[in-house]
C-alpha positions as CSV (number, residue, x, y, z in Angstrom):
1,X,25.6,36.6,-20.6
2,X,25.2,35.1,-17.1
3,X,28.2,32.4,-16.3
4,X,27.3,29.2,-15.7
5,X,29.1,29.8,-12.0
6,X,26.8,32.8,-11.7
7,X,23.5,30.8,-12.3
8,X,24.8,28.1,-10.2
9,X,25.2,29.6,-7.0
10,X,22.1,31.4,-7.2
11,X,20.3,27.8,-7.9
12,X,22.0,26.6,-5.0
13,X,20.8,29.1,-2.6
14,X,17.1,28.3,-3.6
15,X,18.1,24.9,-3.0
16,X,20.0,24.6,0.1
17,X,18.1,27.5,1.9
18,X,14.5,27.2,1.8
19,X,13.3,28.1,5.3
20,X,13.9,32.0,3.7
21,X,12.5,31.2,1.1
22,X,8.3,30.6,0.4
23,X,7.7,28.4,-2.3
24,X,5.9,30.5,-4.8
25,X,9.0,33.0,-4.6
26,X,11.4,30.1,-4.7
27,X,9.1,28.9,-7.8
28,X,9.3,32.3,-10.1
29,X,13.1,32.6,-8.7
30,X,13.9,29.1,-10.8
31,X,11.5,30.4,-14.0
32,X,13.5,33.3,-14.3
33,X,16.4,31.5,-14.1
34,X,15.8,29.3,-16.6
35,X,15.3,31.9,-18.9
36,X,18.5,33.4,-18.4
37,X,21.3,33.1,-21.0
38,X,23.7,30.4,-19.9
39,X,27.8,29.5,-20.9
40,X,26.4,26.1,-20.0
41,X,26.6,23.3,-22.4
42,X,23.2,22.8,-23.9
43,X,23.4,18.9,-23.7
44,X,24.2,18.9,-19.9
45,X,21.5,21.4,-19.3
46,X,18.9,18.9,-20.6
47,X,20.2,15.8,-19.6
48,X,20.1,17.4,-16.1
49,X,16.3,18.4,-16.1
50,X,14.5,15.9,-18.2
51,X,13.7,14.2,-15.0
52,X,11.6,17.1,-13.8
53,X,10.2,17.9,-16.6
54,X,6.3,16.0,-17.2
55,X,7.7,14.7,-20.1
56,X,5.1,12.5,-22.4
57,X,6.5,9.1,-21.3
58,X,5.7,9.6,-17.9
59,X,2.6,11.2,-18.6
60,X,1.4,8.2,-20.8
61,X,2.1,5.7,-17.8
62,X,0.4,8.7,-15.1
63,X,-2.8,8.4,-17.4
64,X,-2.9,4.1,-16.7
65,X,-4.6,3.7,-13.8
66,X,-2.8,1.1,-10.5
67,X,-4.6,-2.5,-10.6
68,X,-5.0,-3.1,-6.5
69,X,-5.0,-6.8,-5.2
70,X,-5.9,-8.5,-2.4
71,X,-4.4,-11.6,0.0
72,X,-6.9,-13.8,-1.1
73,X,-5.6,-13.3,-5.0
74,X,-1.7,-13.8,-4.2
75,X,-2.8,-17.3,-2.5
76,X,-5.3,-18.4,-5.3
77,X,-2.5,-17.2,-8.1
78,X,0.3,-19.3,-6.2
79,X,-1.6,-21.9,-4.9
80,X,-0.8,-23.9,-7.8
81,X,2.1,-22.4,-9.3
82,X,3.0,-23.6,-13.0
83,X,5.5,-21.5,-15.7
84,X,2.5,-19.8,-17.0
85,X,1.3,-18.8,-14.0
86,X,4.6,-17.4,-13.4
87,X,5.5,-15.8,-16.6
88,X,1.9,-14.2,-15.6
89,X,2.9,-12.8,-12.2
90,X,6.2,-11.2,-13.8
91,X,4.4,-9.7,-16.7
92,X,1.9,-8.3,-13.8
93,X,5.2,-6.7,-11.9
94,X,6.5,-5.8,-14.9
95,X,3.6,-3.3,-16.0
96,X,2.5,-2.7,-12.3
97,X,5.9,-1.3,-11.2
98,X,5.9,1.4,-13.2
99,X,2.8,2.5,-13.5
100,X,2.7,2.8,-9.5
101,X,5.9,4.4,-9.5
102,X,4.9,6.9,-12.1
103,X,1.6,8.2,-10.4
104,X,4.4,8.9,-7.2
105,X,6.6,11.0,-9.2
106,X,4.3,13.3,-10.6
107,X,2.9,13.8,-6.5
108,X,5.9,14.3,-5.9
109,X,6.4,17.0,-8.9
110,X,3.5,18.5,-8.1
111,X,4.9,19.7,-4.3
112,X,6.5,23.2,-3.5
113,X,9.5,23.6,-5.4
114,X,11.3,24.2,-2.3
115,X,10.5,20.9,-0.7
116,X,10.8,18.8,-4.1
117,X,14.5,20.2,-4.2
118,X,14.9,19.4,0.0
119,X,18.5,16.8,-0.6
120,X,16.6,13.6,1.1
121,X,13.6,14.3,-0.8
122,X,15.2,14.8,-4.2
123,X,17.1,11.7,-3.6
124,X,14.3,9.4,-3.4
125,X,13.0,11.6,-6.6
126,X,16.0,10.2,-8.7
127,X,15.6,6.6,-7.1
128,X,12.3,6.5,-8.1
129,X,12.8,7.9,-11.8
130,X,15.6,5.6,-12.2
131,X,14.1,2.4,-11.2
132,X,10.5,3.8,-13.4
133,X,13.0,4.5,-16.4
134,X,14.1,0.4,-15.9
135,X,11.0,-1.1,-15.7
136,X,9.3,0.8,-18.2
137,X,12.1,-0.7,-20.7
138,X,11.3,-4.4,-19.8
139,X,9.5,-5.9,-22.7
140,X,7.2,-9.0,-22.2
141,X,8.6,-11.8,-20.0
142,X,8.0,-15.0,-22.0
143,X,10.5,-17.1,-20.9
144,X,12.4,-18.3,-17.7
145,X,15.8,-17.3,-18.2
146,X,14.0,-13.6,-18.8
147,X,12.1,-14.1,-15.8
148,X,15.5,-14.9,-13.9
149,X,17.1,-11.5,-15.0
150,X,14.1,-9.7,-14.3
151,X,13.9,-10.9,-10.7
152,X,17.7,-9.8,-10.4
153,X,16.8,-6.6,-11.5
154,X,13.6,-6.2,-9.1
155,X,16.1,-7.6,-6.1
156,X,18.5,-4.6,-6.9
157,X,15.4,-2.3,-7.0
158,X,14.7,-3.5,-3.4
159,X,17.8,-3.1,-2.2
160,X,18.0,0.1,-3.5
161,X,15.5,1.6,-2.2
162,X,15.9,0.6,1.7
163,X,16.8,4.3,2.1
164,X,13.8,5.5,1.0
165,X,12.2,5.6,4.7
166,X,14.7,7.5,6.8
167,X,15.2,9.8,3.7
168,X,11.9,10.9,2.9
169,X,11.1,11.3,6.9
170,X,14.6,13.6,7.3
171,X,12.8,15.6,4.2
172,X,9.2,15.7,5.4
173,X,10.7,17.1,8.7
174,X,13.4,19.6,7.2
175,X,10.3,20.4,4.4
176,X,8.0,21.2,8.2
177,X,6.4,24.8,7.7
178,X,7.2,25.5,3.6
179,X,3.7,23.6,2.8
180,X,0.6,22.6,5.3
181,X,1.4,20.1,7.8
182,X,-1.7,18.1,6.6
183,X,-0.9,17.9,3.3
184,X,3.1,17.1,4.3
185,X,1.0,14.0,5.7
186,X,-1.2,13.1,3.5
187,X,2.2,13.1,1.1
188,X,3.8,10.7,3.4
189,X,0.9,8.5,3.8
190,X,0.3,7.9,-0.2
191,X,4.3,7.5,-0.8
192,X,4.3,5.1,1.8
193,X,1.2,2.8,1.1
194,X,2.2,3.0,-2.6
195,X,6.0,1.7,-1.4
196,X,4.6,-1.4,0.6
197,X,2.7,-2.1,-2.4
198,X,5.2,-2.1,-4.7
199,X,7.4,-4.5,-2.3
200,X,4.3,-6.9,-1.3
201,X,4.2,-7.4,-5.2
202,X,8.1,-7.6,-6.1
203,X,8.8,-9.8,-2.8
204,X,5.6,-12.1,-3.9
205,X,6.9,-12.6,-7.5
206,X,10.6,-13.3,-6.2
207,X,9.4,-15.7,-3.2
208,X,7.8,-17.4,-6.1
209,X,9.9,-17.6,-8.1
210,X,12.1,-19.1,-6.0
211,X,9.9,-21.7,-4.8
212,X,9.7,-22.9,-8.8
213,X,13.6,-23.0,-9.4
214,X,13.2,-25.0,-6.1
215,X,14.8,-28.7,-6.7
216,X,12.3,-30.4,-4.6
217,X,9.1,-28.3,-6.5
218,X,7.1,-30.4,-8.9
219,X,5.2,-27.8,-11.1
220,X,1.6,-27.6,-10.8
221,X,1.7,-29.2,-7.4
222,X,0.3,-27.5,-4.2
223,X,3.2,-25.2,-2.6
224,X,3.9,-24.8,0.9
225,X,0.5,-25.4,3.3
226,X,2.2,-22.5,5.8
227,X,3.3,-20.2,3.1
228,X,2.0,-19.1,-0.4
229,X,4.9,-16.9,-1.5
230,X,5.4,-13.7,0.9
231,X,1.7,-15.3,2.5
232,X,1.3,-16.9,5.9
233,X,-2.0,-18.8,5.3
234,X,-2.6,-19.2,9.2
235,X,-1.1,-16.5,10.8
236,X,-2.0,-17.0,14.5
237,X,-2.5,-13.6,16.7
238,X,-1.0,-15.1,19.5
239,X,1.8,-17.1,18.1
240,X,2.8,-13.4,16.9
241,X,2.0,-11.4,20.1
242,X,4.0,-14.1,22.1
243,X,7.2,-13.8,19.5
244,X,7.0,-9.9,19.6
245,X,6.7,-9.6,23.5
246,X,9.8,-12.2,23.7
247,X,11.8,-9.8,21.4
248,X,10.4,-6.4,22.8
249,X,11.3,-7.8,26.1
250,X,14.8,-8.5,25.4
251,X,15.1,-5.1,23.9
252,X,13.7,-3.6,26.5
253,X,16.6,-5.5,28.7
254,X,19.6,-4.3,26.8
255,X,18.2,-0.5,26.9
256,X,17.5,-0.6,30.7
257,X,19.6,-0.8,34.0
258,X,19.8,-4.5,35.5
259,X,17.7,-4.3,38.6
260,X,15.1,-2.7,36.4
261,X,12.2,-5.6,36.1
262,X,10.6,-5.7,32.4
263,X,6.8,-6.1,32.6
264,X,5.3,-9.0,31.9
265,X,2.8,-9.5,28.6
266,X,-0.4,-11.2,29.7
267,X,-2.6,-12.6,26.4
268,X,-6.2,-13.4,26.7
269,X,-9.2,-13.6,24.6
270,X,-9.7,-15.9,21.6
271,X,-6.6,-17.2,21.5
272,X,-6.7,-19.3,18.3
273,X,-7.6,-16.4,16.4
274,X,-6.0,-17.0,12.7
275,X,-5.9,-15.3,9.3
276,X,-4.0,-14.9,5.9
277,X,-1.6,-12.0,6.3
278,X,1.8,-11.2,5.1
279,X,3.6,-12.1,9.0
280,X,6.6,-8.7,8.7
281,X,3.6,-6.4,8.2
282,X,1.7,-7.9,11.4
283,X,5.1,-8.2,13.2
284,X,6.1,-4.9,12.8
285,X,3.0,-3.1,13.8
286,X,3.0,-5.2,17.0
287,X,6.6,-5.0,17.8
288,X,5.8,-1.1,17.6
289,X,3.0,-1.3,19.7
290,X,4.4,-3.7,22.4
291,X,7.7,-1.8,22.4
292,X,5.8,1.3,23.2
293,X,4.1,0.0,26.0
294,X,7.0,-2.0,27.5
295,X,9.3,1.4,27.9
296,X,6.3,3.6,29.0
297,X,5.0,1.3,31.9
298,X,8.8,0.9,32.9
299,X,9.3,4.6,33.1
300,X,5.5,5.4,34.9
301,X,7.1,2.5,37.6
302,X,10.3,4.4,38.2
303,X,8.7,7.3,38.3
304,X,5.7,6.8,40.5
305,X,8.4,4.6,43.1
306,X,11.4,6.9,42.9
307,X,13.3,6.8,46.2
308,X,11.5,4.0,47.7
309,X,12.0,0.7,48.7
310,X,10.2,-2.1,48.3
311,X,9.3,-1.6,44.8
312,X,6.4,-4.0,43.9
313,X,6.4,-5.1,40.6
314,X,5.0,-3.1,37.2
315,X,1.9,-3.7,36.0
316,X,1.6,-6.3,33.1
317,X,1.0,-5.4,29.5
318,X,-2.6,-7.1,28.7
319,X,-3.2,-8.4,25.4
320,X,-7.0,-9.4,24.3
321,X,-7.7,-11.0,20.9
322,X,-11.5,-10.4,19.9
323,X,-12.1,-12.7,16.7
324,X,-15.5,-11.7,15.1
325,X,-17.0,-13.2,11.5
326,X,-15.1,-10.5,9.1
327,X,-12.0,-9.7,11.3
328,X,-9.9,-9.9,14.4
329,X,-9.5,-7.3,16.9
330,X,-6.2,-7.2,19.0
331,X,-6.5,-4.8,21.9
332,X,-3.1,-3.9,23.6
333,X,-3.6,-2.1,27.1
334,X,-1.3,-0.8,29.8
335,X,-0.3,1.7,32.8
336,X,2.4,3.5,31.6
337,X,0.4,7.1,32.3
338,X,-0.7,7.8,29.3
339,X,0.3,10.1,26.2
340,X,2.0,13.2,27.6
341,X,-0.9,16.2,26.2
342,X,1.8,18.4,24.0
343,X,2.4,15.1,22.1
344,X,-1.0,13.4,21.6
345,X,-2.3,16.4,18.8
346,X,0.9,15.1,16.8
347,X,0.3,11.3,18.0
348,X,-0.4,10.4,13.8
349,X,2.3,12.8,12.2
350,X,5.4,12.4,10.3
351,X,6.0,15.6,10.0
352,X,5.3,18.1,13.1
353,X,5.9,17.0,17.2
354,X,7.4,18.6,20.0
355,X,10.5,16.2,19.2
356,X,11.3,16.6,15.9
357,X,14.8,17.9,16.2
358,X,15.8,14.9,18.1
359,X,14.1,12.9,15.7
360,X,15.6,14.3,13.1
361,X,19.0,13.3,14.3
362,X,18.3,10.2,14.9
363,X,17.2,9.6,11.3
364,X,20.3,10.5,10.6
365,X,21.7,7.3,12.5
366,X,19.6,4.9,10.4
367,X,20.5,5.2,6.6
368,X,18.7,1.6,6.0
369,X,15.1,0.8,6.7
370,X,12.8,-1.9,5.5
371,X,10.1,-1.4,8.5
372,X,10.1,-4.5,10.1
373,X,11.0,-5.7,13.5
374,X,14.1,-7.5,12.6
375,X,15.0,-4.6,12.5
376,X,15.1,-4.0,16.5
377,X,17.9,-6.4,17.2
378,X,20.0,-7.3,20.3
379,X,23.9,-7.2,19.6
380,X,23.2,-7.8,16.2
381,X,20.8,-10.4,16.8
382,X,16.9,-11.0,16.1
383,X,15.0,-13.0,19.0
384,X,12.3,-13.2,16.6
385,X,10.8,-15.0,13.5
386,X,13.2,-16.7,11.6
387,X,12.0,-18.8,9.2
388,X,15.2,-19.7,7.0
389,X,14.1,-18.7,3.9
390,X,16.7,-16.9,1.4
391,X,15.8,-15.4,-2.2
392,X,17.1,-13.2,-5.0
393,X,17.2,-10.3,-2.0
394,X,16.7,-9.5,1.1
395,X,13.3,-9.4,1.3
396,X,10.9,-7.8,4.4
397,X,11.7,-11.0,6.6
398,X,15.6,-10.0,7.1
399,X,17.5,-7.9,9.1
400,X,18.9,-5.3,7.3
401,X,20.3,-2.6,9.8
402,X,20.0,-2.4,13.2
403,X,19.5,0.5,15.6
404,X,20.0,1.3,19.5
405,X,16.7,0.0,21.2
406,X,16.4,3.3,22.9
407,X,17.1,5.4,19.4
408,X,13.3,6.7,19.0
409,X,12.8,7.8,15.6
410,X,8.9,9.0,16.5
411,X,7.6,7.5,13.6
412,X,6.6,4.1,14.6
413,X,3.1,4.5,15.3
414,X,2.1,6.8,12.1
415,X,3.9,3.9,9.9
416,X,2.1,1.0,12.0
417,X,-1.1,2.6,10.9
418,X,-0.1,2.8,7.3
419,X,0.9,-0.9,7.4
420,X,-3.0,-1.4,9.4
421,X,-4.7,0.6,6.9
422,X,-2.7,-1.0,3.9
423,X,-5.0,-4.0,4.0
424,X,-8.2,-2.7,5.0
425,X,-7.3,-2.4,8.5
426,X,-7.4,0.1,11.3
427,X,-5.4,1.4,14.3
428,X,-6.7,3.7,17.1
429,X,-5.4,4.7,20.2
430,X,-7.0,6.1,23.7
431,X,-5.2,7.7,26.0
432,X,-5.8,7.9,29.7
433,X,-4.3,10.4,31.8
434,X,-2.3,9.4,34.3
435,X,-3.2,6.3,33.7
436,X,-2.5,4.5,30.2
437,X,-2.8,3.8,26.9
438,X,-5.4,1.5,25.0
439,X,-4.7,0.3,21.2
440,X,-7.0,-1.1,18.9
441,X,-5.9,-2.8,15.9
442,X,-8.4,-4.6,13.5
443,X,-7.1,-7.2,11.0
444,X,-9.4,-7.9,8.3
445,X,-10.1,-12.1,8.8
446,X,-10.9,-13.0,5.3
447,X,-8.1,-11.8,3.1
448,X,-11.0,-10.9,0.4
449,X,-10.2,-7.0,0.7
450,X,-8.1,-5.1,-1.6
451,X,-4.7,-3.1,-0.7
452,X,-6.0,0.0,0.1
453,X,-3.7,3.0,-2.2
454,X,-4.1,5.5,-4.4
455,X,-4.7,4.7,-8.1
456,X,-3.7,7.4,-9.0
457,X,-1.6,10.5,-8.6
458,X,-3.8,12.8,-6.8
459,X,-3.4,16.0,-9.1
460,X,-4.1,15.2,-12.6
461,X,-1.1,16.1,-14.9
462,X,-0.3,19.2,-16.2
């Protein structure tokens, strides 16, 4: 009979060295092994693998089917918020949590077994079966006191999961070369749209709630006329632009010598552009953007004026809004030389890049990450958006870690397209040569589109 020491250590060895391992060997390796006598306690064995296994629970939530909304919904629904309106929105989190969840962890089954088992990767696995298993068990929400533990439970869920980011980009770039680089992506990009839908929908029914256990709320009444829940109803491009470059400035300052001079951000166009949006999605994609060009026209300047005097001053960063009937177009140009050519094939990825070493490191300097730009702080402190507001958690508009400005983590402009593309967006880039960089993002005006994820898992169980 094999000890339970012996099948142990040769577990672990699939485990903690896959790079000698393929993943179909790696695969038959574990099937043997389970079939192999054990001195291990049969009660540990299976409270140790149910959550791998497709068991019929999950499969019976896998089979339901996600129910997308869109901006203009979560401002009609809130508009004029009453208890049954919000005993509605909890019973909407309540089912739509799991059922989101659930089509995520059978993807996420359904990968190599040497990148499922990858440490960061199988951590977010038992975050995300543990907060499934919790929502699945709420029964229907019919009162408010029920509604109050529920949000407590959703904030804990949130908090949670901040690690979720960093960890699953430390396993997508350990997991680099065990599975197709494309399909490591197109992993990334469904487990990341279907986390920013989960939080757009937890953060909406906890900002709502707390705008009903408000003292000064009168139910039924109209709620804020800037904010419906997690929804800025006028969210003006340049307002946002103008904040951003103010803070991507100042970062920019503390990463840089003190005689260096930080280019200025020039906005032109239609500049009373407007639109429903939720404002940390829009702030961190042009925090990103901004930040990016800041640092690469300062080191095209330095470079192209080495060892001379006079030094005029860089280029400005110009920023033209293009408002049309159906959306708004913010186009983000500058001289910073362009994309260097053995980066630009890998411009989109999360998982493959000439860098990727350093960026792994540097993951590992940011256990936290909720993806916004309060993030990018100065000494600890935002120069951006604050609005005041405070809640069951700390939702997407708070600063939750912070990180060097000049820690690159290589992964800002793949997630500022996710957040683009999340509500029937875009984001596209041109590089010039020596030259510089255009950007193009396109904000859709109306808030009448859905968020854009996957329904479903995208193999059908087993």
């Amino acid at each position: 009979m094999l000890s339970f020491a012996a099948h142990n250590a040769i577990r672990t060895v699939c485990l903690t060295r896959p790079s000698r391992l393929s993943a179909l060997r790696a695969a038959s390796l574990y099937k043997e092994l389970a079939n192999l006598p054990t001195t291990r306690p049969q009660s540990r064995r299976m409270q140790t693998t149910t959550k791998w296994r497709p068991v019929q629970v999950l499969d019976d939530w896998v089979a339901k089917e996600a129910r997308p909304i869109s901006l203009r919904q979560l401002m009609v629904f809130g508009r004029s918020l009453t208890e049954s309106r919000l005993l509605s929105s909890a019973n909407y989190v309540r089912t739509e949590l799991p059922t989101r969840i659930a089509h995520r962890l059978r993807d996420m089954q359904r990968l190599p077994y040497v990148v499922v088992t990858n440490p960061h990767i199988s951590d977010v696995y038992d975050l995300y079966y543990t907060a499934f298993d919790m929502f699945r068990r709420v029964k229907e929400i019919k009162t408010l006191d029920e509604n109050d533990r529920f949000c407590q439970d959703i904030a804990r869920m949130l908090q949670a999961h901040l690690t979720v980011i960093p960890k699953l980009a430390m396993g997508i770039l350990e997991c680099s070369g065990l599975m197709p680089q494309e399909e490591l992506d197109i992993f990334m990009n469904t487990i990341l749209k279907s986390r920013i839908s989960r939080r757009v929908i937890a953060e909406q029914h906890l900002a709502l709630s707390e705008t009903f256990n408000a003292p000064w709320f009168s139910p039924g009444a109209k709620v804020s006329e800037e904010f419906i829940g997690e929804v800025f109803l006028k969210c003006v491009a340049k307002d946002v632009i103008e904040r951003c470059g103010t803070a991507v400035q100042e970062l920019a300052r503390s990463a840089n010598p003190p005689d260096v001079v930080i280019p200025e951000i020039k906005i032109d166009g239609h500049l009373g552009a407007a639109f429903p949006y939720i404002l940390s999605h829009l702030e961190y994609i042009v925090g990103e953007l901004l930040r990016n060009s800041v640092q690469a026209v300062i080191d095209h300047h330095q470079k192209k004026y080495k060892g001379k005097r006079d030094i005029p001053p860089p280029p400005p960063i110009e920023v033209t809004l293009c408002e049309a009937q159906q959306h708004v177009i913010v186009r983000i140009s500058d001289q910073g030389g362009g994309i260097p050519r053995d980066i630009l094939p890998y411009l989109w990825s999360f998982s493959r890049g000439p860098h990727s070493g350093q960026r792994l490191e540097n993951l590992t300097q940011v256990p936290l990450m909720a993806a916004t730009l309060q993030e990018l702080r100065v000494d600890g402190n935002f120069t951006g958006l604050q609005d005041g507001r405070s809640g069951y958690s700390d939702d997407s508009l708070t600063s939750l870690s912070a990180r060097p400005p000049n820690l690159r983590l290589g992964m800002g402009l793949p997630l500022s397209r996710v957040y683009a593309e999340y509500w029937a967006g875009n984001l596209e880039l041109h590089s010039l040569e020596g030259y510089g960089v255009d950007v193009f993002l396109q904000i859709s005006k109306l808030g009448n589109k859905n968020e854009q994820l996957a329904t479903r898992a995208t193999m059908d169980s087993v």
